[in-house]
Structures are given as C-alpha cells and as structure tokens.
C-alpha positions as CSV (number, residue, x, y, z in Angstrom):
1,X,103.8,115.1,106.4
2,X,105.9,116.4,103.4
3,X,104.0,117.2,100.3
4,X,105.0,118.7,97.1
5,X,102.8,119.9,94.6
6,X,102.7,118.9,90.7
7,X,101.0,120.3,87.9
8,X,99.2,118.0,86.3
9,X,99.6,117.7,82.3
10,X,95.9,118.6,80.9
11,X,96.4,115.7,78.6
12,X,97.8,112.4,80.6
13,X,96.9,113.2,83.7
14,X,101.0,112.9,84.5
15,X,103.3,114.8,86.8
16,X,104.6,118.9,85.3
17,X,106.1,121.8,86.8
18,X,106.9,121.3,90.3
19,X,105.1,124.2,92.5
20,X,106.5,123.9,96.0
21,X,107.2,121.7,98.9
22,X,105.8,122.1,102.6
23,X,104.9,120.0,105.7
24,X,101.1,120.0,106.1
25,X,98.8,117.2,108.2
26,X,95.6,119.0,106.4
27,X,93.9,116.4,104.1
28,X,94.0,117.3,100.3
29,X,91.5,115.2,98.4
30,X,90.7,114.9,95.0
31,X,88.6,117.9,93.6
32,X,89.5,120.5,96.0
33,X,90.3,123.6,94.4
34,X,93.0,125.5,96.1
35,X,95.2,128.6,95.5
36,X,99.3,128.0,95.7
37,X,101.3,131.4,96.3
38,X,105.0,130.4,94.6
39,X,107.8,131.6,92.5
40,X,106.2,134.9,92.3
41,X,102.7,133.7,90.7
42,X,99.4,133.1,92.1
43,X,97.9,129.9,90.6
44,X,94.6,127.8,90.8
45,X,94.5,124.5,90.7
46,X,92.1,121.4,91.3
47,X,93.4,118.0,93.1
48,X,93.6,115.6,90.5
49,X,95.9,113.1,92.5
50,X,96.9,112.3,95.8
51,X,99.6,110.0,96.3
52,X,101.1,109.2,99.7
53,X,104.1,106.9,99.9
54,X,104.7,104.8,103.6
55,X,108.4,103.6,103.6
56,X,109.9,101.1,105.7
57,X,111.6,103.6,108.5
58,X,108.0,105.5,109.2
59,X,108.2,107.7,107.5
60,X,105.4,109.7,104.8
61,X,105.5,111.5,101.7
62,X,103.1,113.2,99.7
63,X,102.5,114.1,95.7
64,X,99.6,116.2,94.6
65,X,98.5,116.8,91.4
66,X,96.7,119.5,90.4
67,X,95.1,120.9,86.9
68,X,95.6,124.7,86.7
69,X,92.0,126.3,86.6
C-alpha cells in the first residue's frame, strides 16, 4: 500500500513537512515510535495518525502522522 509520512504540527495535531513515500503492507498504529532515514537526516517520530483512503477503483492509500521525538 502507498504511504507517505507527515510531520505532525506539535500544536494542532495537523499535516507538516512531508518525509517520504514508500509501499509498505506492515501495520503502523498509533504510538509506535519509529525511525525515518530521508533527505539526509535521521528523525524520530511517534504515530499520531493513520489515515487510509479506499477509492472506488481498489485501490489504497496511506497518511501517517508522526510527532518528532
């Protein structure tokens, strides 16, 4: 499944900096703490949001949000 990776703003909880994209069946829930290797930086960050989109053709998206650590 596609799924890009969002900072979450410390504040409102919305969408920030995009991180990176990849296609990925593992299961990200809310609270795990994982470690994202992109645009030459090494940054930790906690789920805050998972948010998968089904469309009409099949297909699946996903948007994570995560709160740098």
């Amino acid at each position: 499944m596609r799924t890009d990776f969002y900072e979450a703003d410390p504040f409102s909880g919305g969408k920030g900096e995009h991180y990176l994209t990849l296609d990925t069946d593992y299961r990200f829930e809310k609270g795990d703490e994982i470690w994202i290797e992109a645009k030459g930086r090494r940054i930790k960050v906690r789920v805050t949001w998972v948010n998968v989109t089904v469309r009409e053709n099949g297909e699946l998206t996903r948007e994570i949000l995560g709160l740098k650590l």
